[in-house]
C-alpha positions, 0 to 999 in steps of 0.5 A: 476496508483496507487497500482498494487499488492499483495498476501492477506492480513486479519486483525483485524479493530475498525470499517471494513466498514469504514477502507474498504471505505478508502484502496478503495478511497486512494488505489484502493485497496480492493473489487470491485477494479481493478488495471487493470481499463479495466476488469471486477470487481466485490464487494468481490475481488480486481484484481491486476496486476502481479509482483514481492510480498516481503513475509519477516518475521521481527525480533521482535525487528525491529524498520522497522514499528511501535513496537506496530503493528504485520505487515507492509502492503506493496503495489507495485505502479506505478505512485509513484509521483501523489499517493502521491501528491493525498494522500497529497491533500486528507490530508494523511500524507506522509513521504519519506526519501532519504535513502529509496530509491536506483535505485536498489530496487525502491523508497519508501514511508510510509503513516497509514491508519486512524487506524494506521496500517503503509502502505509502497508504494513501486515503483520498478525500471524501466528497 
């Protein structure tokens, strides 16, 4: 299913309506997107599905996301598995780390948008 929820999130791009087209083909995120594919949709708002949202400030110095990036989105799926095979297919690089992963917290992966912003996919256990 992909990307499942969030809260907002407001950022800065090079070039918007590029950076928009790609979280909406990639993601399912961004205006006129619908997480619950059954419900209305309309162009400036995304519609997400309820769950659990991580809100942490960092330490300045964390080596958790890139040094020179103020912030690190992360985005709840379900369907890990075909999001990455599809983000490979369509040529988005994606790293994954066993150590990232604990059946306590989910499975994770990490992927840039074509700025360079760094993007966590994180998929919460099942219980």
């Amino acid at each position: 299913m992909g990307v499942t929820g969030i809260g907002g999130v407001f950022f800065r791009a090079q070039d918007p309506d590029a950076l928009n087209e790609w979280y909406r083909t990639h993601l399912h995120v961004g205006a006129g997107c619908n997480a619950d594919a059954t419900g209305p949709v309309d162009e400036w708002s995304w519609t997400a599905l309820g769950g659990p949202t991580v809100f942490a400030p960092f330490k300045a110095n964390t080596d958790y996301f890139p040094a020179d990036k103020q912030y690190m989105l992360n985005f709840r799926v379900e369907g890990i598995d075909a999001l990455l095979a599809s983000l490979k297919d369509a040529g988005v690089e994606v790293i994954t780390k066993p150590e990232w992963n604990d059946p306590q917290t989910g499975r994770f992966a990490r992927i840039h948008d074509p700025e360079g912003n760094p993007i966590e996919l994180w998929e919460p256990p099942t219980d």
